[in-house]
N, C-alpha and C positions, 0 to 999 in steps of 0.2 A: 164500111160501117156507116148507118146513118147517124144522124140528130140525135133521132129519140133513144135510139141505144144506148148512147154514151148519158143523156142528160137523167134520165130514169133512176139506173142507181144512185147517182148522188142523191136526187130531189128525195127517195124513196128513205136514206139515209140518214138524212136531212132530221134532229128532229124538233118536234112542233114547240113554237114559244106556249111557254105555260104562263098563264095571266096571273102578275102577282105583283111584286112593291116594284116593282120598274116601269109597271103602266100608269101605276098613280102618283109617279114619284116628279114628272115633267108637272101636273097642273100644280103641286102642290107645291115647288119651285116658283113658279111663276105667280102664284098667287102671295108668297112670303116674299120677292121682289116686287110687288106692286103695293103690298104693305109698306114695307118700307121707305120705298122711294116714292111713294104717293100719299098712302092714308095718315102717316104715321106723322110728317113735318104738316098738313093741312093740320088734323087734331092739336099738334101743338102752337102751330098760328092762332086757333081758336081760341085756347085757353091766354095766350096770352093777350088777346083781345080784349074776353072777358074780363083780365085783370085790368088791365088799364081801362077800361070802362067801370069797371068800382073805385078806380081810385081819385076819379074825374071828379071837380070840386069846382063852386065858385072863384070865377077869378081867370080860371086855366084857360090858353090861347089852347085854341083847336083848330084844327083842318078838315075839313070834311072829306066825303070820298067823290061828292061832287066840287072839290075844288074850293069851296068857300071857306074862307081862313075868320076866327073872328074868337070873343073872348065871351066867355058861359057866365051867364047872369040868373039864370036859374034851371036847376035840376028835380026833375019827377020823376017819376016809377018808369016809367017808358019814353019818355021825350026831355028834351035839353032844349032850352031858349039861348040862344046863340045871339050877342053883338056882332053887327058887319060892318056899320058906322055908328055913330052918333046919331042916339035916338033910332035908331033901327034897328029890329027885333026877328029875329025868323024862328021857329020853331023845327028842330029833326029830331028823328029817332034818334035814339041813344046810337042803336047798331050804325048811325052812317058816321056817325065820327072815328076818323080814319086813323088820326095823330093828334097827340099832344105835342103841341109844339112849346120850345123853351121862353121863357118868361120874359117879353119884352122886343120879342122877334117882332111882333107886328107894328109896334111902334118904329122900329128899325127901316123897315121896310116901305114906311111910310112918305 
C-alpha cells in the first residue's frame, strides 16, 4: 500500500474548522491582557499626577523630572516658578514636576 492510500481517508474525513468564537477569541485575550497589564496602571499613574499637580501650593519642595529639587514661589495656569537657591528663580511646566517632596527635606540636605 502506498502514502496516499492510507493518508486520503483520514484527511478526507477530517472535518473542516468552521470560523467562529475560537478565531476571535486569542486577539481578544491578548488585547484584555495588554489592557490590563499596560493601559490600565499608565491611566492611573496619570490621574494620580494630575492630582498632585492640583494640590501643589506656595511653599511645597519639589523635584523635578529633570532632577532639580527647589521650593514653588509662584503658581500659574501652565507654569510653576520654582526656588533652586537664594534669589534664583527658574520657571517649569506644571507637567515636569515630578514629586512633592516632604517639608524641610531640602534644608536637610543641605
Amino acid at each position: 500500500m502506498n502514502l496516499m492510500a492510507i493518508l486520503l481517508p483520514v484527511a478526507q474525513a477530517a472535518p473542516a474548522a468552521a470560523p467562529g468564537m475560537g478565531t476571535f477569541l486569542l486577539p481578544i485575550a491578548l488585547i484584555a491582557v495588554m489592557y490590563f497589564l499596560m493601559i490600565r496602571p499608565q491611566m492611573k499613574r496619570q490621574k494620580e499626577h494630575k492630582a498632585m499637580l492640583d494640590k501643589i501650593s506656595k511653599g511645597d519642595e519639589v523635584l523635578t523630572n529633570g532632577g532639580i529639587a527647589g521650593v514653588i514661589t509662584d503658581i500659574g495656569d501652565n507654569f510653576v516658578t520654582v526656588e533652586v537657591a537664594d534669589n534664583v528663580r527658574i520657571r517649569v511646566q506644571k507637567g515636569a514636576i515630578g514629586n512633592v517632596l516632604p517639608k524641610g527635606t531640602l534644608k536637610s540636605a543641605a
